[in-house]
C-alpha atoms as one frame of an Amber mdcrd trajectory, in Angstrom:
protein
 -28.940  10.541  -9.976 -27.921   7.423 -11.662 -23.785   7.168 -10.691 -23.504
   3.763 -12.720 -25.202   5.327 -15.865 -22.795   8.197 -15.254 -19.906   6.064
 -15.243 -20.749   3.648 -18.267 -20.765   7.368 -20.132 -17.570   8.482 -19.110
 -16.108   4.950 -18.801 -16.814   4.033 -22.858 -15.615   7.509 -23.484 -12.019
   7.019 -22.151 -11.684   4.010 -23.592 -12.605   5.223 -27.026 -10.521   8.908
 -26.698 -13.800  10.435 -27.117 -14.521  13.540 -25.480 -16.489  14.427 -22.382
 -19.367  16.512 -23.480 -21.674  17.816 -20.532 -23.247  14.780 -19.185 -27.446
  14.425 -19.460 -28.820  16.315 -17.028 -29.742  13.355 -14.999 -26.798  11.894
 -14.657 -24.873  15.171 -14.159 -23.268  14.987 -10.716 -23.963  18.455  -8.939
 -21.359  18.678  -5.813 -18.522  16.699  -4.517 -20.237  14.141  -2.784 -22.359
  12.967  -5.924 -19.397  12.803  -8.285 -17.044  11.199  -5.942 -19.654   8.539
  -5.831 -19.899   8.192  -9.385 -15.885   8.054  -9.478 -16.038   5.135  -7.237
 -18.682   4.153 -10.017 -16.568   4.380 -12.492 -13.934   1.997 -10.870 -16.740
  -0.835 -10.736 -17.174  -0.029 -14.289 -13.406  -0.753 -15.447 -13.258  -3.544
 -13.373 -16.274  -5.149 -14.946 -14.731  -4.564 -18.321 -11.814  -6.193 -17.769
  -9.817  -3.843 -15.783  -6.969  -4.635 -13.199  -7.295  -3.128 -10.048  -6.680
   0.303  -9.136  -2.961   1.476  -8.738  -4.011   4.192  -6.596  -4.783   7.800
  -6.612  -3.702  11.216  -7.953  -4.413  14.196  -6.090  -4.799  17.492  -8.245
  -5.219  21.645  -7.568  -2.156  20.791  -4.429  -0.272  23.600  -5.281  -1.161
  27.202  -5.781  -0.207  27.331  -9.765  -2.381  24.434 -10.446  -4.876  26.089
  -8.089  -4.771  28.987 -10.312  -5.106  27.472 -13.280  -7.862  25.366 -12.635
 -10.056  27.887 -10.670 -10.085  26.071  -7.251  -9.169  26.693  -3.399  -8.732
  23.332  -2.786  -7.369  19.564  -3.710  -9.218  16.556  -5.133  -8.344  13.128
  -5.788  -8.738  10.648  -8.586  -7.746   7.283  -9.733  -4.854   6.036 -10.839
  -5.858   2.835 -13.030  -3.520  -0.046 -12.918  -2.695  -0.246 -16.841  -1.866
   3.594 -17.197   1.309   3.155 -15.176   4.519   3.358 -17.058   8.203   2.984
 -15.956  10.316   6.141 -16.688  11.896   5.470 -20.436   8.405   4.403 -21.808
   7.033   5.184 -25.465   3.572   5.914 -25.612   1.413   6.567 -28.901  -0.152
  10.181 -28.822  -3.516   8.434 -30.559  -4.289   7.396 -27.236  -4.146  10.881
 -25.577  -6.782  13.929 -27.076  -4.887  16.593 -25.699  -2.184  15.621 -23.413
  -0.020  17.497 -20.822   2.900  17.010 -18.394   3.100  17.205 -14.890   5.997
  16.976 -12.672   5.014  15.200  -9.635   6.840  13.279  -6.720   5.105  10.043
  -6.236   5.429   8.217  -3.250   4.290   3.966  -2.574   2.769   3.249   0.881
   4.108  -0.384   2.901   1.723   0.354   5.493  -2.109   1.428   5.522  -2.825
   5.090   6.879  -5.927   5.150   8.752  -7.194   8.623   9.272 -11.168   7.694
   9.819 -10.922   8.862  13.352  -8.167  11.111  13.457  -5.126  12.195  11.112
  -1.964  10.703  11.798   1.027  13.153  12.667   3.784  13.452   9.573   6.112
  11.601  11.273   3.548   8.551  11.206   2.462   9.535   7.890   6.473   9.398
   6.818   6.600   5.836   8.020   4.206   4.805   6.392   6.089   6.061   3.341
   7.819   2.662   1.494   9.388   4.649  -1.574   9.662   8.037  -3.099   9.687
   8.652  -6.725  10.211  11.335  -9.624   6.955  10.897 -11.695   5.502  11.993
 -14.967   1.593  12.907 -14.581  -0.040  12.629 -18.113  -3.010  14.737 -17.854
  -5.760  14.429 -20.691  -7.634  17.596 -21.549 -10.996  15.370 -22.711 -13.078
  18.020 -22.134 -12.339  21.385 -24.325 -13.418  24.147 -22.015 -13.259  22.721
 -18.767 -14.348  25.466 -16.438 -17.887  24.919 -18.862 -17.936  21.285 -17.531
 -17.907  21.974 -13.998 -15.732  20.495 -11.319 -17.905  17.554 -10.577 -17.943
  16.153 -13.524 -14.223  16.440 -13.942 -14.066  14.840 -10.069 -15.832  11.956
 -11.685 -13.618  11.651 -14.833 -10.695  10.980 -12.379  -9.701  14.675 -12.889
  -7.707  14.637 -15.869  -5.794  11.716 -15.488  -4.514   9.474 -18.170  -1.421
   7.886 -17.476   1.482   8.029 -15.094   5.466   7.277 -15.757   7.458   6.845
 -12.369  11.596   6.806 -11.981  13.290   5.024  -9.804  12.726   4.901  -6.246
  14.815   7.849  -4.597  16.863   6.899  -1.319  15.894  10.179   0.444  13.843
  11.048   4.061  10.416  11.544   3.286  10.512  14.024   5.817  12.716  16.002
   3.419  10.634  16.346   0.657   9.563  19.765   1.208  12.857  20.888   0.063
  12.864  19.071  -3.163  13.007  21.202  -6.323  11.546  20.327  -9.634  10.805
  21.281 -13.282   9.440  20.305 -16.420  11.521  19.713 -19.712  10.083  19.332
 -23.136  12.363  18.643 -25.818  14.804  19.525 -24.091  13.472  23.297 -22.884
  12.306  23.991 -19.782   9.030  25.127 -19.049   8.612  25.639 -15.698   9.926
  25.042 -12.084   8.093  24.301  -8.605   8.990  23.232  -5.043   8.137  20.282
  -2.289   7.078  23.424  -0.192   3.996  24.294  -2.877   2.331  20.640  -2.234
   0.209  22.187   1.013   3.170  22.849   2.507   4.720  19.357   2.418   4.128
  16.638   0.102   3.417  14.257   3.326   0.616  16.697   4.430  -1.235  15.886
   0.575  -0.815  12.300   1.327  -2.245  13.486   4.932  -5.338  15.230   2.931
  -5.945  11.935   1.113  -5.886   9.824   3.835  -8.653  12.209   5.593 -10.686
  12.516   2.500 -11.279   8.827   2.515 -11.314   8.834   5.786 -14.686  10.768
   5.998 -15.959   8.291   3.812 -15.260   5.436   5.858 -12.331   4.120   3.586
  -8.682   3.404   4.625  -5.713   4.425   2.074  -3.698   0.707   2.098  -0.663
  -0.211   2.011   1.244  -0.848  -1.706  -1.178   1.978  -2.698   0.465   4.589
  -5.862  -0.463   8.544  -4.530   0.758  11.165  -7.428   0.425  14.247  -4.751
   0.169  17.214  -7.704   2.122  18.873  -9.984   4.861  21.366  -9.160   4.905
  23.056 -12.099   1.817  24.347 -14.467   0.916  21.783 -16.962   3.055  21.977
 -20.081  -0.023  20.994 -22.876   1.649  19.276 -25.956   1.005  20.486 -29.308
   2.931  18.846 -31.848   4.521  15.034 -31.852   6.626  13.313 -31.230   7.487
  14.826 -28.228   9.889  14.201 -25.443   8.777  14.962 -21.789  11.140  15.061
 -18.716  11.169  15.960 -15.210  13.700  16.251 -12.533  13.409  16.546  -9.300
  16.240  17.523  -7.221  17.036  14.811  -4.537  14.458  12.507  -6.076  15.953
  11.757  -9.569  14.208  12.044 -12.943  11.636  10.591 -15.157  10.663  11.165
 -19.125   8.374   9.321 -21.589   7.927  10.004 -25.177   4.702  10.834 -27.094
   4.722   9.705 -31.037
């Protein structure tokens, strides 16, 4: 398969809030390996349009609600682009989103690289590693109608859902303690759901472990200064009317919001 043709598709798509149709048969990614390839594809793509680098990753399907919702045993990652990153507080138009949704996430900032090509790093290595911890806001962008119709690899491709991210302030906490962290997800003002560290496979330093192998097996190193969102505590809340006000709080982390009008 092409991957660059792939990526020019779903690349002019997101920038034009169109939706993601099956792709052409030939360019149709048919397992993980081809559409992680045409995700890195599509990163080439944004940077030759103009395109900052990449912020980083998100990881989705972490937890056994999103698991369930999506159909899937096991995590993927995506990319976090550099523009879609918001501080907590921010005001975002809803034009830009088809059908967006909150997640409540804890987002953590690397100061050192994480090398797991050879072998995976225990969690207290993967802890240092750790330069902040943050409350974060996942914006998820159903682009695709009925997803399970799409197929996962396509969706692997399309960064898995992702559309923008809104982090809080750094937390002063022990990464090591994250596991015990509580969240949930407000929207105007009622809550919709609540989830704990312990749901992120176990410990949200073993999803940033996950990563770090994942690239690993393809020869890659997750850096230092890199942005991981490590997947949603709580089920997506999908928004349906605007404007809307989205929080999350995250006990020992702190809290972030946004606002879609």
């Amino acid at each position: 398969m092409n991957s660059e043709e792939a990526a020019a598709l779903l690349g002019r798509a997101r920038q034009t809030v169109a939706a993601v149709g099956p792709l052409p048969e030939p360019l149709r990614p048919v397992d993980e390996a081809e559409a992680y390839r045409v995700q890195q594809a599509l990163r080439a793509w944004f940077a030759d349009n103009g395109d900052p680098p990449q912020a980083g990753y998100k990881l989705g399907c972490t937890t056994p609600v999103m698991q369930a919702m999506l159909g899937l045993d096991a995590p993927v990652h995506g990319g976090v682009r550099a523009g879609d990153v918001h501080p907590t507080g921010a005001v975002l138009p809803a034009a830009g989103f088809r059908a967006p949704g909150i997640e409540c996430e804890i987002a953590l900032r690397l100061g050192c690289d994480i090398d797991a090509r050879r072998r995976t790093p225990p969690r207290a290595r993967i802890a240092g590693a750790v330069a902040e911890a943050m409350p974060a806001i996942e914006i998820v962008d159903n682009r695709y109608g009925d997803w399970s119709a799409l197929g996962t690899p396509t969706l692997i491709a399309d960064d898995f859902f992702q559309a923008a991210c809104v982090l809080g302030k750094p937390a002063d906490c022990d990464p090591m303690a994250l596991d015990r962290a509580s969240g949930r997800t407000l929207i105007d003002g009622i809550e919709t759901g609540r989830g704990k560290g312990t749901d992120v496979l176990g410990h949200p330093l073993d999803a940033l472990a996950w990563l770090a192998r994942a690239l690993g097996r393809r020869g890659a190193v997750l850096r230092a200064g890199t942005l991981v969102m490590t997947g949603s505590l709580v089920r997506t809340a999908w928004l349906e009317r605007f404007p809307a006000a989205a929080r999350v709080e995250i006990d020992g982390v702190g809290a972030a919001e946004v606002r879609l009008e």
